[in-house]
PASEBA-1860 file (N, C-alpha, C; in nm, 3 decimals):
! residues 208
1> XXXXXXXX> 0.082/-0.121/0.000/0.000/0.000/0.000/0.086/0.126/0.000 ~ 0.187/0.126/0.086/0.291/0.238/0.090/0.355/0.239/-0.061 ~ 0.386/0.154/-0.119/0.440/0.190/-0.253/0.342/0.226/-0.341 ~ 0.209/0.208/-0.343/0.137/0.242/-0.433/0.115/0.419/-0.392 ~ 0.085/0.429/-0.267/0.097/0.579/-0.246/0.207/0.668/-0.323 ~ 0.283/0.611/-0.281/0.455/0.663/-0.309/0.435/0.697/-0.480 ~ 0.432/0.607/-0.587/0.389/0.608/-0.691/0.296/0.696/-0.755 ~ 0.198/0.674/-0.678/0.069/0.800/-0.685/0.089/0.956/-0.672
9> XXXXXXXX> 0.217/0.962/-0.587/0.211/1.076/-0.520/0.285/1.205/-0.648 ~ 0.277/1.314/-0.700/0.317/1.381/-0.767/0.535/1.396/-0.728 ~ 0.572/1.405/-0.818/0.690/1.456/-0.739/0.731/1.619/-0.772 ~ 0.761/1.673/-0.732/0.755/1.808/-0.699/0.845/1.835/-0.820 ~ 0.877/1.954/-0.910/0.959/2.036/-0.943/1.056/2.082/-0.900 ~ 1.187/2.032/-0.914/1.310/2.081/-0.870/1.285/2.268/-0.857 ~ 1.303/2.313/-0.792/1.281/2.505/-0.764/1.400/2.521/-0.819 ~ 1.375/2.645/-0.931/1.464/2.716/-0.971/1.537/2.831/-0.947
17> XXXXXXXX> 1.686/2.804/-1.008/1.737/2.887/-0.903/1.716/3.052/-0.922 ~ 1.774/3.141/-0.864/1.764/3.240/-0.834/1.844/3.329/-0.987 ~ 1.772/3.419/-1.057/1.815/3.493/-1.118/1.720/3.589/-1.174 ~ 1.762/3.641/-1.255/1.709/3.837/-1.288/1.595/3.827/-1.323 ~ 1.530/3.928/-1.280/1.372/3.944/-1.307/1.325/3.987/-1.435 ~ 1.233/3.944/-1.489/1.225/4.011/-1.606/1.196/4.182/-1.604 ~ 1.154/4.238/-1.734/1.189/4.360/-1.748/1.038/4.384/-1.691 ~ 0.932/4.343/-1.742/0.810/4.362/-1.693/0.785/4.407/-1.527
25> XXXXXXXX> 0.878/4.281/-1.455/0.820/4.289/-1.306/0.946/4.386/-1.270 ~ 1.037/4.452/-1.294/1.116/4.508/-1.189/1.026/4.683/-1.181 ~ 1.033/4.733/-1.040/0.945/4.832/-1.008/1.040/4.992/-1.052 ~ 0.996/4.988/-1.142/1.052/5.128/-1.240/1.070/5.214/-1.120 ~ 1.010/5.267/-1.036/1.021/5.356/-0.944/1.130/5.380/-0.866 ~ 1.167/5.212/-0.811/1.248/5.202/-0.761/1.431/5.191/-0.833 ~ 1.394/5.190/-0.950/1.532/5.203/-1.066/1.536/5.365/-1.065 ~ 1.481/5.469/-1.063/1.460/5.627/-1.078/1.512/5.649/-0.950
33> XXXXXXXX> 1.469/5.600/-0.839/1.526/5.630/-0.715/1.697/5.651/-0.744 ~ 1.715/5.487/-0.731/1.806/5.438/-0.778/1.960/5.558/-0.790 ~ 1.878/5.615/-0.936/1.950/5.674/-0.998/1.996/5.811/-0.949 ~ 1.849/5.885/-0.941/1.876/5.952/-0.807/1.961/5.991/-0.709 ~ 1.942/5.868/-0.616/2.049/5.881/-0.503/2.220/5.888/-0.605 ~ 2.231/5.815/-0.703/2.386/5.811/-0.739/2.416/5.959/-0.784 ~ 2.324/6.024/-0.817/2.351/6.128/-0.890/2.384/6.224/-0.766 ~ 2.330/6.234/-0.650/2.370/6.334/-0.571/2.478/6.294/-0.487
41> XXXXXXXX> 2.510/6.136/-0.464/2.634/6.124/-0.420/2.747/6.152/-0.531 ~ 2.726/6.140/-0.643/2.819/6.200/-0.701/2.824/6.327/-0.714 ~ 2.746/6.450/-0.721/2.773/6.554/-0.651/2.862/6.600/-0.537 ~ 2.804/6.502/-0.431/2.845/6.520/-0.281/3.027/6.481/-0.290 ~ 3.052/6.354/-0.378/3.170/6.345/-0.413/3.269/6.427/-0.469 ~ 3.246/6.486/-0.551/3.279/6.614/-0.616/3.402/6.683/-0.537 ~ 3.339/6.728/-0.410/3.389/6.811/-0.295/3.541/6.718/-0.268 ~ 3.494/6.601/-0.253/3.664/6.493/-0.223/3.762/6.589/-0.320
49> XXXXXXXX> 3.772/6.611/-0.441/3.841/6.623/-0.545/3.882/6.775/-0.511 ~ 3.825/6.804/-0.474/3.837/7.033/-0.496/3.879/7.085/-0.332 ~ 3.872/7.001/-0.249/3.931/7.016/-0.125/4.027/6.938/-0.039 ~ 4.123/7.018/0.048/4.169/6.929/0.111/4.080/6.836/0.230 ~ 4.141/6.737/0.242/4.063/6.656/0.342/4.020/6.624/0.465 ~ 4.090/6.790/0.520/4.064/6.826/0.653/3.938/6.915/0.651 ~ 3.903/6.983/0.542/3.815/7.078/0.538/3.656/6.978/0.474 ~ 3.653/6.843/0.470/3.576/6.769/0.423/3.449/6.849/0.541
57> XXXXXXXX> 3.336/6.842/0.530/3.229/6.855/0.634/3.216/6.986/0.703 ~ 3.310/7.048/0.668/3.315/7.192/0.745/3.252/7.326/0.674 ~ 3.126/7.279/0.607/3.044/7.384/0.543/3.077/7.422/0.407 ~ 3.092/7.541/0.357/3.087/7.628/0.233/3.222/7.653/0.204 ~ 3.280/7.640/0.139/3.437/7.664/0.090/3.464/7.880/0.118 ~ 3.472/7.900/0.244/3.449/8.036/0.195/3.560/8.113/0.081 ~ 3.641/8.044/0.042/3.705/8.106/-0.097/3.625/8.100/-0.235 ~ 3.499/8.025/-0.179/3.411/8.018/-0.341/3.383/8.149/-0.345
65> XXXXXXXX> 3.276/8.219/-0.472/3.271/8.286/-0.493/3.152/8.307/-0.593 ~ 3.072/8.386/-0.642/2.942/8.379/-0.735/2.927/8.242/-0.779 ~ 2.921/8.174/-0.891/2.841/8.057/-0.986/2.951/7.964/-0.807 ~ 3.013/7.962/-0.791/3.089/7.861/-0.739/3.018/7.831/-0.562 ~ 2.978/7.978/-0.577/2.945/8.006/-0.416/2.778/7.943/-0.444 ~ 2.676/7.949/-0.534/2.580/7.918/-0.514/2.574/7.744/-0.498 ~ 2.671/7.691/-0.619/2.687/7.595/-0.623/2.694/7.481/-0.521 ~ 2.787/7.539/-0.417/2.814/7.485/-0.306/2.723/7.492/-0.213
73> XXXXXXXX> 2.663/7.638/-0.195/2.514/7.596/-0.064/2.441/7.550/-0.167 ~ 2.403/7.546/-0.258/2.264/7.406/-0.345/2.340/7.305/-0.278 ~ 2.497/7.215/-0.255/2.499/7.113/-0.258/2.496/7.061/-0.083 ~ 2.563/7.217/-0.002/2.576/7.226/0.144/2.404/7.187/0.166 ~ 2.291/7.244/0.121/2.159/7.251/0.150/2.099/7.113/0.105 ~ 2.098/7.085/0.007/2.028/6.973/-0.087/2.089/6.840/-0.091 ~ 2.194/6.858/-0.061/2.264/6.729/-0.100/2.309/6.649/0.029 ~ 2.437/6.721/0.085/2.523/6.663/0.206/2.421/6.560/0.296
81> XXXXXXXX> 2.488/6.477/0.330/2.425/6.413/0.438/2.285/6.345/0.395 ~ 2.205/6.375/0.313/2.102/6.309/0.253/2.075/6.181/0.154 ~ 2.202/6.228/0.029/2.204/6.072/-0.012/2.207/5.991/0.012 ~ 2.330/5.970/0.059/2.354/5.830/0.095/2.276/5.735/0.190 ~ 2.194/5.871/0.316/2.114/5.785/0.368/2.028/5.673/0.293 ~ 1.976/5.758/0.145/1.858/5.738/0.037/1.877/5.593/0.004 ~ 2.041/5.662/-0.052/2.093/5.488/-0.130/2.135/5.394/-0.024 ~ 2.145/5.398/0.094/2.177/5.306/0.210/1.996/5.236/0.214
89> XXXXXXXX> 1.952/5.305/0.219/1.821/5.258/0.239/1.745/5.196/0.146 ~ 1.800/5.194/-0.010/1.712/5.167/-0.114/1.868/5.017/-0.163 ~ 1.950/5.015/-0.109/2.052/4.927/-0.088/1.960/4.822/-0.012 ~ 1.912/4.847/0.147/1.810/4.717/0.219/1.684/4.688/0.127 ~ 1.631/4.759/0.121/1.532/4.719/-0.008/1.529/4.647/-0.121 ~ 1.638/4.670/-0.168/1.681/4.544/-0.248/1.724/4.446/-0.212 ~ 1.758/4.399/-0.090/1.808/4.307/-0.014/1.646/4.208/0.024 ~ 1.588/4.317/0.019/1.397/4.241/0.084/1.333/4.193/-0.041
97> XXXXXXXX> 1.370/4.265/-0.107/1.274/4.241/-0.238/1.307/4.084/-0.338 ~ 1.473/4.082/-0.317/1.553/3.996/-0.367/1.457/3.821/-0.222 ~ 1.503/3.863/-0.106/1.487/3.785/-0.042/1.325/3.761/-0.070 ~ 1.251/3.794/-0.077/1.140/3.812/-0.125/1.039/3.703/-0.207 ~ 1.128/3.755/-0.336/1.117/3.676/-0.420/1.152/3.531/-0.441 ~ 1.281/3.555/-0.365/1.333/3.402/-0.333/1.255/3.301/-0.348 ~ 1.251/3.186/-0.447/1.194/3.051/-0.420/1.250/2.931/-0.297 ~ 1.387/2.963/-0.314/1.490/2.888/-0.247/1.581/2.916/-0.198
105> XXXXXXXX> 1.535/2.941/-0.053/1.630/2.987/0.058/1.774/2.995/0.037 ~ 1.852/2.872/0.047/1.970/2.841/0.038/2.027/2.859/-0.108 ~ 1.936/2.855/-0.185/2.028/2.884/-0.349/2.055/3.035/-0.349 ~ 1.940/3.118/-0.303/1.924/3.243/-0.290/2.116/3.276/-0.166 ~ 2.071/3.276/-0.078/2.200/3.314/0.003/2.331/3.276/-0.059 ~ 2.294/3.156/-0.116/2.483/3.125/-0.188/2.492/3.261/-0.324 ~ 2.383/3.294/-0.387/2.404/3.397/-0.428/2.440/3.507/-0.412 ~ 2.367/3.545/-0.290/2.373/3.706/-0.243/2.500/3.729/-0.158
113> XXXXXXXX> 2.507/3.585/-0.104/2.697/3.585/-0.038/2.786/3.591/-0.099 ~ 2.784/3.544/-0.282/2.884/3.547/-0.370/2.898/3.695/-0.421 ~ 2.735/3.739/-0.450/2.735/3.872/-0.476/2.835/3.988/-0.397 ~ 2.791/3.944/-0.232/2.881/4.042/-0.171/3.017/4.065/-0.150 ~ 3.074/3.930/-0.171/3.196/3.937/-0.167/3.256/3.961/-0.287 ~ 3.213/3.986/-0.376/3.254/4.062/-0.511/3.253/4.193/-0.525 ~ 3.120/4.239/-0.408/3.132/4.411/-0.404/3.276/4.428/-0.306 ~ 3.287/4.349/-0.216/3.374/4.355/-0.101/3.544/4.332/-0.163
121> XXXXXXXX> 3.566/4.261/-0.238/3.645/4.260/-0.327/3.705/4.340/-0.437 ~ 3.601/4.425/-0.434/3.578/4.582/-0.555/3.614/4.662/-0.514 ~ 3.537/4.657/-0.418/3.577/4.762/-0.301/3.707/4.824/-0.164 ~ 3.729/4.670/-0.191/3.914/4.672/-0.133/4.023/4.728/-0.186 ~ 3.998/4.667/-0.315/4.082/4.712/-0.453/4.049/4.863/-0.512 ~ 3.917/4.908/-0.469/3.926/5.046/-0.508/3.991/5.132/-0.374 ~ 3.988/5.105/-0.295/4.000/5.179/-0.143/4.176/5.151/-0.171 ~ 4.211/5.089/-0.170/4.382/5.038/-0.152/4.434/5.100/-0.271
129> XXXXXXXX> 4.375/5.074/-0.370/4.497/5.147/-0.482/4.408/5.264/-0.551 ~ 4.320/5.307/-0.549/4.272/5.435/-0.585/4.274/5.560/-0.507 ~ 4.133/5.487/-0.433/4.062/5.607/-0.393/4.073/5.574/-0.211 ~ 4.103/5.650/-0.102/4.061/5.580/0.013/3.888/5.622/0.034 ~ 3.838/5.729/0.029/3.680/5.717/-0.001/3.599/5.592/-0.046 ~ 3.628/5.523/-0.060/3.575/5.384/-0.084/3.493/5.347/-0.019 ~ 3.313/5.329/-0.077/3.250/5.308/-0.017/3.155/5.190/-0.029 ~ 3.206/5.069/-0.137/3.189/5.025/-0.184/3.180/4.866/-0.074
137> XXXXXXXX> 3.368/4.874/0.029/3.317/4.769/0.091/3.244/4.777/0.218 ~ 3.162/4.920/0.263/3.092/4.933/0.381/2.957/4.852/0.311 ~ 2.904/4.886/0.211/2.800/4.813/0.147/2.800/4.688/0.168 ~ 2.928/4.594/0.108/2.961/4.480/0.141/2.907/4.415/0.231 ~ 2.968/4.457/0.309/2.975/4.433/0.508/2.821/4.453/0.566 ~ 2.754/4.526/0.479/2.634/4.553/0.526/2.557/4.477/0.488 ~ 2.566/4.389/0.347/2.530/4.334/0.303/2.512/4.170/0.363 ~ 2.683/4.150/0.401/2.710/4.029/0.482/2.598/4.059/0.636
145> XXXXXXXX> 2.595/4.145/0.655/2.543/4.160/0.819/2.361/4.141/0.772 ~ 2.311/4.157/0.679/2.187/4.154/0.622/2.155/4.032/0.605 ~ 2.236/3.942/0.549/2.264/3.767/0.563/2.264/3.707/0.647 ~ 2.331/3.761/0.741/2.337/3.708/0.885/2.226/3.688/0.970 ~ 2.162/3.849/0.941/2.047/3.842/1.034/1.871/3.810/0.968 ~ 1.908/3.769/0.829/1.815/3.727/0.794/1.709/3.602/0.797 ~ 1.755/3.549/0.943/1.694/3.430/1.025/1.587/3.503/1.116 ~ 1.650/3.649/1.230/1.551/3.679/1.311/1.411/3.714/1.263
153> XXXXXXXX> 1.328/3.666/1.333/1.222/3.734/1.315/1.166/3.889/1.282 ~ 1.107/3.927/1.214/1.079/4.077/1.136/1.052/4.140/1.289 ~ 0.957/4.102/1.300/0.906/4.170/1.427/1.015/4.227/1.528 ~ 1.120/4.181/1.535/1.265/4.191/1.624/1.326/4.285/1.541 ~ 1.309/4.298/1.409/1.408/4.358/1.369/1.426/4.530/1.386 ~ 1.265/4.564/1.463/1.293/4.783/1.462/1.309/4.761/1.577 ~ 1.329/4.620/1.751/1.404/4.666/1.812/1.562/4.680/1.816 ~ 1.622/4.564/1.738/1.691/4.583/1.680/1.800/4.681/1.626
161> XXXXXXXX> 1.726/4.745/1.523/1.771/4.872/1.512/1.780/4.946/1.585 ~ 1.701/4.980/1.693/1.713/5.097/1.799/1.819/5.086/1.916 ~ 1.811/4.902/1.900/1.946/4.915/2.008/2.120/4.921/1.954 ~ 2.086/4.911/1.854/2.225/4.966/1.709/2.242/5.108/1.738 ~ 2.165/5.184/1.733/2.161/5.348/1.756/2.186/5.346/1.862 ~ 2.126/5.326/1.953/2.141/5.393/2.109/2.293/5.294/2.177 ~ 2.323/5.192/2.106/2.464/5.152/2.103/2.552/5.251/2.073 ~ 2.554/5.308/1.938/2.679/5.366/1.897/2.674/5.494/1.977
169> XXXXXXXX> 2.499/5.559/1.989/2.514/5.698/2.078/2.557/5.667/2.223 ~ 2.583/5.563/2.254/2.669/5.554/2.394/2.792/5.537/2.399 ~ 2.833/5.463/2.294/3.005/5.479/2.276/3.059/5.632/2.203 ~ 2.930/5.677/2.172/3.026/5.849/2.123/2.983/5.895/2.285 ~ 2.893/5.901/2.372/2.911/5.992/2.477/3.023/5.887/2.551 ~ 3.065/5.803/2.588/3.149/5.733/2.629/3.241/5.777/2.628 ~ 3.286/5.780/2.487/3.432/5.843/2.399/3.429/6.003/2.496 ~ 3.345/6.095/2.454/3.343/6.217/2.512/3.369/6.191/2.664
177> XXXXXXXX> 3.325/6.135/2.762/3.354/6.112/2.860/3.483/6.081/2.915 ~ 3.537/5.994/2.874/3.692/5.929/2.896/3.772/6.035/2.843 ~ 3.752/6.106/2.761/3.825/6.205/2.667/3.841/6.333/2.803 ~ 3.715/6.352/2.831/3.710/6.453/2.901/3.781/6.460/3.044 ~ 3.763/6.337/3.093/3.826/6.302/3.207/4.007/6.291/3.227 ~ 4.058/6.282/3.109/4.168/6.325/3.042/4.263/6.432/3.173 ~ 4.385/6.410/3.154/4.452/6.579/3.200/4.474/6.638/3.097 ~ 4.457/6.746/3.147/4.463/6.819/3.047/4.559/6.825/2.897
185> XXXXXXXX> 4.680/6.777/2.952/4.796/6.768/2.875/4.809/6.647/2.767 ~ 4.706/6.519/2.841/4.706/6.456/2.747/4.553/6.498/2.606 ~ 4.502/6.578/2.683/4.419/6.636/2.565/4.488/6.743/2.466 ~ 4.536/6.813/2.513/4.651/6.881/2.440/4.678/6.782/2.344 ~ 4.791/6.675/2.380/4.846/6.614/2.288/4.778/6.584/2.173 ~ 4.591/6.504/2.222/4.572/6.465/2.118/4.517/6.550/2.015 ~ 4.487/6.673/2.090/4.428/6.790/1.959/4.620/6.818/1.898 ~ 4.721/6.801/1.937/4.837/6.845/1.853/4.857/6.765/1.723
193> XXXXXXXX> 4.849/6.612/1.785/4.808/6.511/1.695/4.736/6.514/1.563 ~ 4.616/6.580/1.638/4.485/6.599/1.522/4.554/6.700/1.405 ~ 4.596/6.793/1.457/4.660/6.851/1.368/4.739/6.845/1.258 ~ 4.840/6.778/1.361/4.969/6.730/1.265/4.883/6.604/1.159 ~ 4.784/6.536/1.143/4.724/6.449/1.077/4.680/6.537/0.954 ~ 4.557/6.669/1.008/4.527/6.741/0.908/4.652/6.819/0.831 ~ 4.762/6.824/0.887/4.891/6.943/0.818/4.929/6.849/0.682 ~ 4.945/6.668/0.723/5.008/6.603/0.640/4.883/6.561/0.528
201> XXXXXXXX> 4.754/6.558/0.547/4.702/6.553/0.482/4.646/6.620/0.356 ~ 4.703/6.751/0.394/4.683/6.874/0.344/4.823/6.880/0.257 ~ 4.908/6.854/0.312/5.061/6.857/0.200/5.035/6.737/0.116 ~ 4.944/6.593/0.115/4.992/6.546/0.012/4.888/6.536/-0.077 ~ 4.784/6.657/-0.084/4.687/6.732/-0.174/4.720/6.829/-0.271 ~ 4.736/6.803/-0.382/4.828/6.881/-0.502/4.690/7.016/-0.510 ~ 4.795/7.105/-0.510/4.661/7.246/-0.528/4.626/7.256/-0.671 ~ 4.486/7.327/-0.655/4.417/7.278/-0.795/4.348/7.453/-0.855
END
């Protein structure tokens, strides 16, 4: 009787593996985003090239001047600090959407793990012999950490996050704390330090 069941029984379709969506289903919206965010980090990038690298974050170049001076508050106002959140965020989204879709757990992850270590790999090699701005293997890493935790439960995951934040905002008041508690002299030192970091950084910036 068990073999006649067995016989009877349909056998399933091997699940196929994981690859590109057609053109139909991918969500146009989210390709415009996309693009978007690259376009104002490459803006925001811009600034790497035309300044030294001590003056990175420290507002408006005040040596700009008319077309140059507007230029810079459009990018000080509109830009700084905003992209990347965009594309950090539309980076997890594709991480959900991908997982998502997934038919098959495990074919899916051997993918998205091969995937990352190819950005992570890209990204080493651009950071080491190009550019140190390299932002290519924080993605990586974020990517790997997205893998990792893609067992917990959803529901866990916005406490989660909050204890990620209120983590790092305790090791910066931490840092400030120990810093502060300091003698004085060894705070001295390390603002002399800081310096001498920005002086050499600044000499091996060819003026433009």
């Amino acid at each position: 009787r068990l073999e006649a069941v067995t016989a009877a029984s349909p056998v399933p379709p091997p699940l196929p593996a994981p690859a590109p969506v057609d053109a139909d289903r991918r969500l146009q919206a989210l390709d415009a985003l996309r693009g978007f965010a690259l376009l104002g980090i490459f803006l925001m990038n811009i600034e790497w090239f035309t300044r030294p690298p001590q003056h990175m974050g420290s507002g408006i170049d005040p040596a700009a001047t008319g077309p140059d001076h507007v230029a810079a508050m459009a990018v000080y106002v509109l830009v700084q600090g905003k992209f990347w959140v965009l594309f950090s965020l539309l980076f997890g989204m594709g991480f959900a959407l991908m997982s998502g879709r997934a038919v098959s757990g495990p074919a899916f992850r051997r993918v998205y793990l091969r995937r990352c270590l190819a950005l992570l790999g890209f990204g080493l090699a651009h950071g080491l012999l190009l550019w140190s701005g390299d932002i290519l293997h924080a993605y990586a890493l974020g990517g790997l950490l997205l893998l990792a935790l893609d067992g917990i439960p959803r529901r866990a995951w916005p406490w989660l996050g909050a204890g990620l934040y209120i983590m790092v905002a305790g090791m910066l008041v931490l840092y400030g704390l120990v810093l502060g508690l300091l003698p004085l002299e060894a705070q001295q030192a390390f603002a002399r330090m800081a310096a001498d970091t920005d002086r050499a950084a600044a000499a091996a910036v060819p003026d433009t």
